[in-house]
C-alpha positions in Angstrom: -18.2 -5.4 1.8 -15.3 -4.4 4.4 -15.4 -1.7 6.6 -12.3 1.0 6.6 -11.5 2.9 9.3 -9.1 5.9 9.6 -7.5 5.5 13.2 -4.4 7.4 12.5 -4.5 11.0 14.4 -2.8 12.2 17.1 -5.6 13.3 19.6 -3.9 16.7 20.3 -7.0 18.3 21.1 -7.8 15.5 24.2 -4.7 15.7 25.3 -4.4 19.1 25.5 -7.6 19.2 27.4 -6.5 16.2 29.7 -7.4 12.8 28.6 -4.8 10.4 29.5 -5.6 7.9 26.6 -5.8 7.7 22.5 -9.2 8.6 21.0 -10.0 5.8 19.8 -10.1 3.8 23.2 -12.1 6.9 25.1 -15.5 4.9 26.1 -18.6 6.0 24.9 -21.5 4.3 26.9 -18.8 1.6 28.4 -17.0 0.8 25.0 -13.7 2.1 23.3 -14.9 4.3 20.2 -13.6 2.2 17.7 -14.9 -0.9 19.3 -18.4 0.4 18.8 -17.6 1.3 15.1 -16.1 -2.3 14.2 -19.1 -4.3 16.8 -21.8 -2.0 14.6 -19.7 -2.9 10.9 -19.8 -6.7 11.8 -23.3 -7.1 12.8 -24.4 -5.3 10.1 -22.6 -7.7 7.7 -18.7 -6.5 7.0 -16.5 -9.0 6.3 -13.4 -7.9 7.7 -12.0 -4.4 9.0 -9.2 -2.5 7.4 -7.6 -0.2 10.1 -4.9 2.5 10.4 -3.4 4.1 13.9 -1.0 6.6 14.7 2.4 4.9 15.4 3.0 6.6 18.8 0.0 4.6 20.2 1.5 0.7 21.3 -1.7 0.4 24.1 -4.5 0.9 20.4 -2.1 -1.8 18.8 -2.2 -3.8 21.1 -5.9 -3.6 21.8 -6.7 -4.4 18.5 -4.2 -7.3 17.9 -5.4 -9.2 21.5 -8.8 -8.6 21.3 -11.5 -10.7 19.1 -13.7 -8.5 17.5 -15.5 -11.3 15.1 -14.2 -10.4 11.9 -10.3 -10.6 10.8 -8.8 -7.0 11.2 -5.7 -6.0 9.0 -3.6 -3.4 10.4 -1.4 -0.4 9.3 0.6 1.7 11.7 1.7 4.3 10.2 1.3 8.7 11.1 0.4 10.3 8.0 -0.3 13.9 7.3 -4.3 13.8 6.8 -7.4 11.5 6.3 -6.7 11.6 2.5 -3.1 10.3 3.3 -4.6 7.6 5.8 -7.2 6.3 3.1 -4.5 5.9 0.4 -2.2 3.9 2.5 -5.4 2.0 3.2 -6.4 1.1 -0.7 -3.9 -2.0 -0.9 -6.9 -3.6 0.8 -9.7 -1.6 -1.0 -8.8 -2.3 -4.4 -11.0 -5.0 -5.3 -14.3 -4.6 -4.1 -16.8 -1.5 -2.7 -16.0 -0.7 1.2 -17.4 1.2 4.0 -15.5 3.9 5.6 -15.5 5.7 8.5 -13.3 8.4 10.7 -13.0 6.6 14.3 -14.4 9.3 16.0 -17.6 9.8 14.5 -21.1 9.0 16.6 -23.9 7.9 14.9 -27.1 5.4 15.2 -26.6 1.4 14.6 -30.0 1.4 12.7 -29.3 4.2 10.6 -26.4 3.0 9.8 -28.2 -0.3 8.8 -30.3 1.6 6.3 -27.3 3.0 4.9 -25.4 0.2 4.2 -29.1 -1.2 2.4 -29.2 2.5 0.5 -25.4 1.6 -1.0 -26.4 -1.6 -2.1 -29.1 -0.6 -4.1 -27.1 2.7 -6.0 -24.7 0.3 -8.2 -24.5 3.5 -10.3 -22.8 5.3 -7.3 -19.0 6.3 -6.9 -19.8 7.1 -3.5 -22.3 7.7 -0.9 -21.9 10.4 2.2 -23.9 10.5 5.3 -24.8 13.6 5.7 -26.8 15.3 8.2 -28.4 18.7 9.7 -26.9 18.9 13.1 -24.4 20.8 12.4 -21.8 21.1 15.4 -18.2 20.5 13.9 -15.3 23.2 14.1 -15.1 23.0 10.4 -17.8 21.1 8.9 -17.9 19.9 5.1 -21.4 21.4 4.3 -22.8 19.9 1.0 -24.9 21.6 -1.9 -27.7 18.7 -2.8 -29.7 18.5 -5.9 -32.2 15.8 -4.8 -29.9 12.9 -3.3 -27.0 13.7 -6.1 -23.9 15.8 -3.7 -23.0 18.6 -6.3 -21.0 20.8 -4.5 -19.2 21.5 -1.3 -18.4 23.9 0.6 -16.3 25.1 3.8 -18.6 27.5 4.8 -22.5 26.9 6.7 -23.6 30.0 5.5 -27.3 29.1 3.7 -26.7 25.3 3.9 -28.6 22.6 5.3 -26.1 19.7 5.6 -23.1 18.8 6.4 -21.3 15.6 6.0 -20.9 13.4 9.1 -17.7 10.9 9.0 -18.8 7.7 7.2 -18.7 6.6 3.5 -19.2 4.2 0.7 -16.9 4.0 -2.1 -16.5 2.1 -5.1 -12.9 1.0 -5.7 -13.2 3.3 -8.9 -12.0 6.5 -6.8 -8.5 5.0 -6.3 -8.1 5.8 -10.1 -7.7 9.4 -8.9 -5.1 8.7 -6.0 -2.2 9.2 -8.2 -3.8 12.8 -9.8 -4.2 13.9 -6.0 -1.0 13.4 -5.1 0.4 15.3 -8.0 -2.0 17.8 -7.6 -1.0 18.0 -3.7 -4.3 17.5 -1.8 -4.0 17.0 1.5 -6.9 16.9 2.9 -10.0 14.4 2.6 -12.9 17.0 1.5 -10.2 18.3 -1.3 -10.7 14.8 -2.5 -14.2 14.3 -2.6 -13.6 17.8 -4.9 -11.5 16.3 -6.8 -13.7 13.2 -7.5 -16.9 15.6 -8.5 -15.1 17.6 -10.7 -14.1 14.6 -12.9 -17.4 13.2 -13.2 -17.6 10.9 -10.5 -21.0 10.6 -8.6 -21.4 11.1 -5.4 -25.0 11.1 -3.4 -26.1 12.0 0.4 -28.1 9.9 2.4 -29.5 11.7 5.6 -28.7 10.7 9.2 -30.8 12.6 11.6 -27.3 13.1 13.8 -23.8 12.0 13.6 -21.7 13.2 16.4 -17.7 14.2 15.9 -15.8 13.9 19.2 -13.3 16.6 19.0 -13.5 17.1 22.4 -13.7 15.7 26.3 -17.5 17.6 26.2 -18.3 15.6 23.3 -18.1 12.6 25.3 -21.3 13.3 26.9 -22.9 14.8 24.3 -22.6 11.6 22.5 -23.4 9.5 25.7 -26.6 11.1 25.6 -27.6 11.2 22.0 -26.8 7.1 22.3 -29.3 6.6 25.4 -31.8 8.0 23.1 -31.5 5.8 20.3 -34.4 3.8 20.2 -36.7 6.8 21.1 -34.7 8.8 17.8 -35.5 5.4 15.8 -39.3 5.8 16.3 -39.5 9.2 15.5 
């Protein structure tokens, strides 16, 4: 299995607040953000790592094509209009074979994400799987309707729901059959998608993390930094 990882926003909302730096290389606990998503994909067993940035950032470019990470990492550098956008001009590499994917600013623990990666393997009947979870802290979360571990609905709004998804997938190859519908259809965004995917037929299940943290924001930074010193006490529980 590879791991994905959609790189390829502008970090507006940093900037604005005055980080000096792409997302992607803020440090969380003393390592760049998408360091600590392609360090926790290799020693949990991916193959290689399918990444795209934002053109405007050379110093992320750079960083990933001078640094050895332990796994081959093929690289597209390219803006594109969403996450939907981003994971299309990623499926020349995710054609063949199921892949993990993940946004490069989600937050979330290496052991969970070891049972995830297990929970995939064994749900060949699967189109997808979500991590979900029930800290919900995001500006506009993706809240899903579960009926046991099957996802059968989603919606924009928290009102009455329990959880909301949290940044990281698993896909079978199979959903790339619907890229050329979506773009006819005009979705632009990533959760229009997953729609897209439940409505014809596809399946999709949740598996629960107990917290995946989004960093939007220069306050998220600690937030996170704190919900990682904790790990091995939040493991245990």
């Amino acid at each position: 299995m590879d791991l994905a990882i959609i790189s390829a926003g502008e970090s507006s909302r940093m900037f604005s607040e005055g980080m000096s730096i792409p997302k992607p290389l803020v440090h969380i606990n003393g390592k760049p953000m998408i360091r600590r998503i392609i360090d926790i994909a290799v020693n949990n067993g991916m193959k290689s790592i399918k990444c795209i940035i934002n053109d405007k950032f050379s110093e992320l470019k750079s960083y990933l094509c001078n640094n050895d990470f332990g796994a081959p990492i093929e690289l597209i550098v390219k803006s594109t209009p969403s996450s939907m956008h981003s994971l299309f001009e990623l499926s020349k590499f995710l054609k063949n074979d199921s892949f993990c994917l993940a946004t490069v600013d989600t937050v979330f623990l290496e052991n969970e994400f070891k049972s995830f990666i297990e929970y995939t393997k064994s749900k060949n009947g699967c189109d997808g799987v979500l991590a979900v979870t029930k800290f919900i802290d995001d500006e506009k979360p993706l809240c899903v309707k579960l009926e046991g571990e099957k996802i059968v609905e989603f919606k924009d709004s928290k009102n009455g729901m329990k959880y909301v998804t949290g940044g990281l997938y698993y896909f079978s190859p199979k959903i790339f059959d619907m890229m050329e519908i979506a773009l006819n259809k005009k979705i632009e965004r990533l959760r229009n998608f997953l729609r897209l995917l439940l409505e014809n037929g596809y399946v999709l299940n949740a598996f629960e993390f107990s917290k995946i943290i989004d960093v939007d924001h220069i306050k998220d930074i600690l937030v996170a930094e704190e919900f990682l010193k904790n790990e091995d006490k939040i493991w245990q529980l």
